[in-house]
C-alpha positions as CSV (number, residue, x, y, z in Angstrom):
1,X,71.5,-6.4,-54.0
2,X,69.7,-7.0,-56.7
3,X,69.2,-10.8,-58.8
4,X,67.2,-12.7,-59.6
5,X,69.1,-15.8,-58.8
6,X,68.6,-16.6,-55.5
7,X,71.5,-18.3,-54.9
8,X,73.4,-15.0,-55.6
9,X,71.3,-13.5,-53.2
10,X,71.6,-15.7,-50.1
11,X,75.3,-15.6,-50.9
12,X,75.9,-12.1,-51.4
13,X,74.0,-11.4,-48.1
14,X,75.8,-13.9,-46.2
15,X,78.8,-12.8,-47.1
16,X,78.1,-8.6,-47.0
17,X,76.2,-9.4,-43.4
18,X,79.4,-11.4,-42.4
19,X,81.4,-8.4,-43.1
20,X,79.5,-6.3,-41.0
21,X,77.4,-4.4,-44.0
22,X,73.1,-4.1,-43.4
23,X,71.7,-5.7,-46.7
24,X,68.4,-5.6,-48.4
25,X,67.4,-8.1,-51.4
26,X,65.0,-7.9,-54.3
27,X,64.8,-10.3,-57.1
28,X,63.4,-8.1,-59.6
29,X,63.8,-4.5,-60.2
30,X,60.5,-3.0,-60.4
31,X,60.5,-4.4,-56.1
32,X,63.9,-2.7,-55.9
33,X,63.0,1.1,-57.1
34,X,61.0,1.7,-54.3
35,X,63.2,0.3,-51.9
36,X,66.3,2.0,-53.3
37,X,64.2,5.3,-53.1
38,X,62.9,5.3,-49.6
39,X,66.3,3.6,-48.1
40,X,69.2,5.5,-50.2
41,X,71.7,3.0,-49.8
42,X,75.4,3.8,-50.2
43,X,76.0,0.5,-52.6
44,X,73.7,-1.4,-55.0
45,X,74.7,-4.2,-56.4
46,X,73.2,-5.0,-59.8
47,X,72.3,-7.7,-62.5
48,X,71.9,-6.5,-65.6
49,X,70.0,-9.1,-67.1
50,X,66.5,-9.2,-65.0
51,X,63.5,-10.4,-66.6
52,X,61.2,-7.8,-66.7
53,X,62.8,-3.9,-66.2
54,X,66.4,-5.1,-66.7
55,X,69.3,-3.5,-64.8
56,X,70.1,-1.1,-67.3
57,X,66.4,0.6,-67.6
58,X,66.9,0.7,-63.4
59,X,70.0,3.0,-64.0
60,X,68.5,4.8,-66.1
61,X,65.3,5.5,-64.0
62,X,67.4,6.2,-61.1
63,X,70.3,8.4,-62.8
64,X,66.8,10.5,-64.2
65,X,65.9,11.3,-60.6
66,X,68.0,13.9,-58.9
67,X,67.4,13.0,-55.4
68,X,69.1,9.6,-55.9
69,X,73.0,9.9,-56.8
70,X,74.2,7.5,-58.7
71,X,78.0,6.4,-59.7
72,X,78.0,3.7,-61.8
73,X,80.8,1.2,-61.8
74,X,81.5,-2.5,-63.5
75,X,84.5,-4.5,-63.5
């Protein structure tokens, strides 16, 4: 998950963990490209308005590398 409220975050995590799911947290997404690289997680949760590289640019940089697949999805 990423935010940059922390408030989502505990939530989220609590809630995901609770459920059974493994969960990692970043608040910004320059932390979370990395992380989303290394681990390869099945579901990434997303803001879209992140100071800094906002959630779109992170899409974008991971949709431009072919080792990471990505299916975007919004309500």
């Amino acid at each position: 998950m990423i935010d940059d409220d922390p408030s989502h975050l505990k939530l989220a995590h609590l809630v995901l963990r609770a459920a059974g799911h493994r969960v990692s947290n970043a608040e910004a997404a320059e932390n979370a490209l990395n992380s989303i690289k290394l681990a390869k997680p099945e579901l990434i949760l997303l803001d879209l308005a992140l100071p800094g590289m906002d959630g779109l640019r992170l899409v974008r940089e991971l949709k431009a590398n072919p080792g990471t697949p990505i299916s975007p999805s919004s309500p």
